[in-house]
C-alpha positions, -999 to 999 in steps of 0.1 A, spaced: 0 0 0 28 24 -2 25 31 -39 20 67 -47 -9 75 -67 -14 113 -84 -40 134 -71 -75 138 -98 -64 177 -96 -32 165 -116 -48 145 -141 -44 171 -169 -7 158 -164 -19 127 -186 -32 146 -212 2 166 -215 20 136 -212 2 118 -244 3 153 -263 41 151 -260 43 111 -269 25 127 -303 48 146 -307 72 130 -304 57 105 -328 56 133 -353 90 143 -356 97 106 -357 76 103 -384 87 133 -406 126 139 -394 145 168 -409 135 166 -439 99 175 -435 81 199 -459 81 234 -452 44 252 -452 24 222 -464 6 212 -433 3 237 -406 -29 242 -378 -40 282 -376 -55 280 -339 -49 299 -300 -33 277 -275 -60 284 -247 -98 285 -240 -117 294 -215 -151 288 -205 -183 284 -178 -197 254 -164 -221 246 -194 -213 275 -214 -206 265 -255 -170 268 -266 -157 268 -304 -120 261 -314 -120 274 -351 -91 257 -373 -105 271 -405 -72 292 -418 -50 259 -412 -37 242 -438 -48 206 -443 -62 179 -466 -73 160 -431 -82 166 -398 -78 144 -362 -93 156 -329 -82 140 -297 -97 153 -261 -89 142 -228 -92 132 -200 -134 124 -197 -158 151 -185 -155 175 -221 -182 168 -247 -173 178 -280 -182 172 -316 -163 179 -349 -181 199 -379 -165 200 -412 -133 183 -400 -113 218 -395 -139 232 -366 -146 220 -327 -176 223 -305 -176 213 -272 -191 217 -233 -182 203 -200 -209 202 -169 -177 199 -148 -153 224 -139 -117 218 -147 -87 214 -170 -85 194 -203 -62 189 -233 -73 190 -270 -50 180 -294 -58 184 -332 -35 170 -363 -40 181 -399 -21 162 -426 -12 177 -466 11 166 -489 27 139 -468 36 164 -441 18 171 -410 14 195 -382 -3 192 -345 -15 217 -321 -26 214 -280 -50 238 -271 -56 239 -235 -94 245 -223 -103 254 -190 -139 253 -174 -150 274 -148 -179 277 -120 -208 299 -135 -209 335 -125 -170 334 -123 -152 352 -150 -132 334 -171 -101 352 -174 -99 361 -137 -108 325 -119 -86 333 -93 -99 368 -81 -132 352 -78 -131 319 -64 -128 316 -27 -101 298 -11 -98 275 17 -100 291 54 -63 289 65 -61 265 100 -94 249 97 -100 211 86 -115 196 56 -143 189 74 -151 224 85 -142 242 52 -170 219 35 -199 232 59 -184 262 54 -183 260 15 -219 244 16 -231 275 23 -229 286 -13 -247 260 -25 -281 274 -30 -299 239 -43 -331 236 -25 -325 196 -27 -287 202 -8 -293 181 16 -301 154 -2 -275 160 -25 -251 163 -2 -258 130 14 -256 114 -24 -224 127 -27 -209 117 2 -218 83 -7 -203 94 -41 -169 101 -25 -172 68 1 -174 46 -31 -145 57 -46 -125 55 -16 -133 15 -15 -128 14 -49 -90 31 -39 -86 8 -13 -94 -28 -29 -68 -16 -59 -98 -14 -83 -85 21 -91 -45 20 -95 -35 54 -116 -40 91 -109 -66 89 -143 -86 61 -128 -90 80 -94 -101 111 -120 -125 94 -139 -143 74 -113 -141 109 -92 -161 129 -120 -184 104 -134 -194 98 -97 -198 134 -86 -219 139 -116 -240 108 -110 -248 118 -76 -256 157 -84 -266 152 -120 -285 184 -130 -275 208 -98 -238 202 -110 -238 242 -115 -252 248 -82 -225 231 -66 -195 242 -84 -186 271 -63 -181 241 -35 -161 222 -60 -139 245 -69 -132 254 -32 -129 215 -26 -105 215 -58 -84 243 -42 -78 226 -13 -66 191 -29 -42 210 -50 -31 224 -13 -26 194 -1 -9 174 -30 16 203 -36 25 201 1 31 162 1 4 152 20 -18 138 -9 -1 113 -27 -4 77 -10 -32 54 -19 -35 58 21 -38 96 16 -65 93 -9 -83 69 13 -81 92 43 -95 124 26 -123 108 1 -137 94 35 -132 126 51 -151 147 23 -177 117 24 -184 122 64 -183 161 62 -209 159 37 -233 142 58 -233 169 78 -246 193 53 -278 206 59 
């Protein structure tokens, strides 16, 4: 049990990890002799947008015969129109990685776009100025009543109760070594959050983001990185959150 998992707040660490293995697969596949100004993707290296709100990545002045999208990690929907243009949402907050290749003349070129999605009523561009943070010296435990507060579902009781039982099943699932990688933890974190709240997602994510905040904390200070660690704290969050009233 002393094998160190990475926190779900890290998990956009996969996606730049596989952006760089395709890269690196590119200039294997082209080497130095690849053609100049055949292939090349047009398109800004970050987006930003709400919980829910719809985003657009626009590669329509790239060059390219061909187009491949590739978004991770789980929790973005997107769709591809015309090949060369990307729509896509996300009913949770948080980082994710698009990657799109476009192909002409037997060369190619790649592009990673980063998108972020933020709480609603939060601007964009200024996340940080308008999220709270954590109450310095208190516990987990009494920074979630406290961050319930903002959670103005008139079912948040209930909903609080579902996710707690959310957060307990994932911390078994960490515990018998279903869940082994900092991806697995992340995925079976936000499909569950999501199951439990469902359509009050929104209502909740000033909370999320403050719980979010606080993981980050804790993981860049060293104290959330054991599969003991992540045991501990989802079973904290889950009994905190039966308190919620």
């Amino acid at each position: 049990m002393n094998e160190k998992i990475k926190s779900y707040l890290n998990i956009i660490l996969v996606g730049i990890v596989g952006a760089a293995l395709v890269l690196g697969y590119q200039h294997f596949s082209n080497g130095p002799d690849k053609p100049v100004n055949k292939a090349q993707i047009v398109l800004e290296d970050e987006v930003k947008i709400q919980v829910g709100e719809l985003g657009k990545l626009d590669a329509s002045k790239s060059k390219g015969d061909s187009f491949i999208w590739s978004c991770f990690p789980k929790g973005l929907n997107y769709e591809v129109i015309n090949g060369n243009k990307l729509i896509f949402t996300s009913g949770l907050i948080g980082e994710y990685t698009c990657v799109v290749s476009s192909a002409k003349d037997g060369a190619i070129d790649q592009k990673i776009v980063k998108i972020t999605v933020v709480p609603q009523g939060v601007n964009p561009d200024k996340p940080d100025n308008v999220t709270p943070t954590p109450t310095p010296g208190n516990s987990l435990s009494s920074n979630i009543l406290v961050w319930s507060t903002t959670v103005q579902s008139p079912k948040k009781a209930v909903e609080a109760t579902a996710l707690a039982e959310a957060y307990n099943a994932v911390a078994v699932q960490i515990e018998a070594g279903t869940l082994i990688t900092g991806e697995d933890v992340a995925v079976a974190t936000r499909d569950a959050t999501h199951a439990a709240l469902g359509e009050s997602v929104p209502l909740w994510t000033t909370f999320l983001n403050n719980l979010q905040t606080y993981l980050k904390q804790e993981t860049l200070k060293g104290t959330l990185v054991t599969v003991e660690d992540h045991v501990k704290v989802w079973k904290e969050i889950s009994a905190a959150l039966r308190q919620v009233r």
